[in-house]
C-alpha positions as CSV (number, residue, x, y, z in Angstrom):
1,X,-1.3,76.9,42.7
2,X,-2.0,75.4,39.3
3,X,-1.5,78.1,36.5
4,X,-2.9,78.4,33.2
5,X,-1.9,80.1,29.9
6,X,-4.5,81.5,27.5
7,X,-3.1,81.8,23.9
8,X,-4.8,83.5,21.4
9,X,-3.4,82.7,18.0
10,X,-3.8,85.5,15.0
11,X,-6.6,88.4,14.4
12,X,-7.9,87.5,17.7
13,X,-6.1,91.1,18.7
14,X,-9.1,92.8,16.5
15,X,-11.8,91.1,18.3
16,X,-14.7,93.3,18.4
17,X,-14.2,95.1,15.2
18,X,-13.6,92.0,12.8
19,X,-16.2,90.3,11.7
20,X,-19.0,91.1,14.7
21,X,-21.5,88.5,13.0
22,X,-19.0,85.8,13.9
23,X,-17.4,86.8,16.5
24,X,-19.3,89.3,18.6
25,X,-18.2,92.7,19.8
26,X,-16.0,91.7,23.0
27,X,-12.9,92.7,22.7
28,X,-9.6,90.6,23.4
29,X,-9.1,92.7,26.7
30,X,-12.4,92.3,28.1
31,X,-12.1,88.5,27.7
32,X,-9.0,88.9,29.7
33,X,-10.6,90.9,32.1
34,X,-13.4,88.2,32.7
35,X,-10.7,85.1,32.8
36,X,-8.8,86.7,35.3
37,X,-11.7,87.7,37.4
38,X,-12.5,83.7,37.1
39,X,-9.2,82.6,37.5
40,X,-9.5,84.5,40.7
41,X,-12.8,82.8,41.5
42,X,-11.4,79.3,40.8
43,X,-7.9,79.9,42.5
44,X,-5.7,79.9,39.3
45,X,-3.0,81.4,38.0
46,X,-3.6,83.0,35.1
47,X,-0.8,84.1,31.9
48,X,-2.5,85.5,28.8
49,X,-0.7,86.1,25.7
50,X,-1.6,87.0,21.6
51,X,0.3,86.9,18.4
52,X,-0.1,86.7,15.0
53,X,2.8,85.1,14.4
54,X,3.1,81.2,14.0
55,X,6.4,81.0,15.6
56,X,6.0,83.0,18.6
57,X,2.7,80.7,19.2
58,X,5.5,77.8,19.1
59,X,7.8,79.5,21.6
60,X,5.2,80.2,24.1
61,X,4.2,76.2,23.9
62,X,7.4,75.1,24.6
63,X,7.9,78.2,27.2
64,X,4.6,76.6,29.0
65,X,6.3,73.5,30.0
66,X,7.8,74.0,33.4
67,X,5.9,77.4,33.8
68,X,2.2,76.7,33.1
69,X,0.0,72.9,34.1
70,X,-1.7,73.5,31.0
71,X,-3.3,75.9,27.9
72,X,-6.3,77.2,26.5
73,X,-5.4,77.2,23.0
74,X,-7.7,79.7,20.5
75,X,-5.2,78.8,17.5
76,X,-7.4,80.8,14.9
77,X,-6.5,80.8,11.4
78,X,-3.8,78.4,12.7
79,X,-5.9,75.6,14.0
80,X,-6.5,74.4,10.6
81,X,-3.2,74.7,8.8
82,X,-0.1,74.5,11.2
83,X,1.6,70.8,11.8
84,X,4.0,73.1,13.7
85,X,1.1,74.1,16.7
86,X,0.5,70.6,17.0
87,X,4.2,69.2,17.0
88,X,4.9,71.9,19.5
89,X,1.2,70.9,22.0
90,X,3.1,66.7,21.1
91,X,5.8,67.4,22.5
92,X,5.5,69.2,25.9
93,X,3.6,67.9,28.6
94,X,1.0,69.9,29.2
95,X,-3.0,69.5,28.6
96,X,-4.2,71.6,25.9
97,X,-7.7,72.9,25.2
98,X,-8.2,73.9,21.8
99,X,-10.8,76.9,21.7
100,X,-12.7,78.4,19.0
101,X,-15.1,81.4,19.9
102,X,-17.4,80.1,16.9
103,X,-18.8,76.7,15.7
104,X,-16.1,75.5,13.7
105,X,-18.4,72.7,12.4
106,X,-21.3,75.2,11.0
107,X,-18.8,77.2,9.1
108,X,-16.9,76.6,5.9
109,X,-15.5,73.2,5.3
110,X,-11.6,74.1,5.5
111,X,-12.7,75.0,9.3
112,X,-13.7,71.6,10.2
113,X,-9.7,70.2,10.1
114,X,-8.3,70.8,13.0
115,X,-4.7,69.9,13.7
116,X,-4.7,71.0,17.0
117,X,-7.6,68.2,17.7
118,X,-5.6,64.7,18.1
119,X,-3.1,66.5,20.5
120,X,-6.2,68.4,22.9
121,X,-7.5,67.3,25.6
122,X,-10.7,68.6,24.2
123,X,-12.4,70.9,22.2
124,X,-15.1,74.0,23.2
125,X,-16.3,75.7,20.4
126,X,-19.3,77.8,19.4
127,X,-20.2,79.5,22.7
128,X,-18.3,82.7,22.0
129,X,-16.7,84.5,24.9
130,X,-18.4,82.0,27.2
131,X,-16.1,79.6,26.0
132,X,-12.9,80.8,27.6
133,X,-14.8,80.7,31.0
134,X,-15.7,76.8,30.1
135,X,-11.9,76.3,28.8
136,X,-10.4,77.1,32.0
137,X,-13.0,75.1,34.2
138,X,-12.5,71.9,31.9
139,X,-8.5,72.7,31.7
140,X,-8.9,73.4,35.8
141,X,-10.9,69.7,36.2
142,X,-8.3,68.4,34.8
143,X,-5.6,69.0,36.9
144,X,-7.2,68.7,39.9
145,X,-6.3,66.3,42.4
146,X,-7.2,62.7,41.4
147,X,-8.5,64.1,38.3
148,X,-8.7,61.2,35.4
């Protein structure tokens, strides 16, 4: 059965109390609770994980390989600073989609760099919890059989 990890990079943990104009008022477990009910739907296998911390967003890349067919990626903060995010999606073999619960590209202009970008398969962004849901079918497209 293919399996996917969801990785939520840091402050995603407060979802639902930070910044509610931005980000909404789901929480960080009720986004779990709807990707696992999908993953069910869709026949996936489903690992979801947080930190804050740059490094353990490294380790659970490189952990992915042999474990996981691919990642959903919300890198946060991360996305637009950290060479080491995208060293670590270069160099496993795994399809990454990078994830952003708000439009990147409306916001300020540091958000527009991503580093995460030239190593994704794609990019879903602006569509708010919704976009986890889209992640996992475009991730699950993918690897499907004969998928290009």
């Amino acid at each position: 059965m293919t399996s996917i990890l969801i990785l939520n990079g840091p402050n995603l943990n407060l979802l639902g109390r930070r910044q509610p104009e931005v980000y909404g008022r789901t929480t960080l477990a009720e986004i779990e609770s709807r990707c696992r009910a999908h993953a069910a739907a869709i026949g996936v296998d489903l690992a979801f994980a947080q930190s804050n911390h740059e490094g353990a967003l490294v380790d659970a890349i490189h952990e992915a390989a042999g474990r996981h067919d691919g990642i959903v990626l919300n890198a946060g903060a991360y996305t637009h600073t950290s060479v080491a995010l995208m060293d670590a999606i270069a160099g496993v073999d795994l399809p990454v989609v990078e994830l952003h619960l708000s439009n990147i590209h409306a916001r300020e202009a540091f958000r527009h760099k991503s580093y995460i970008a030239p190593v994704a398969a794609g990019q879903i962004c602006g569509f708010g919890p919704r976009g986890y849901v889209l992640a996992m079918d475009a991730l699950a497209g993918l690897l499907a059989p004969g998928a290009s």
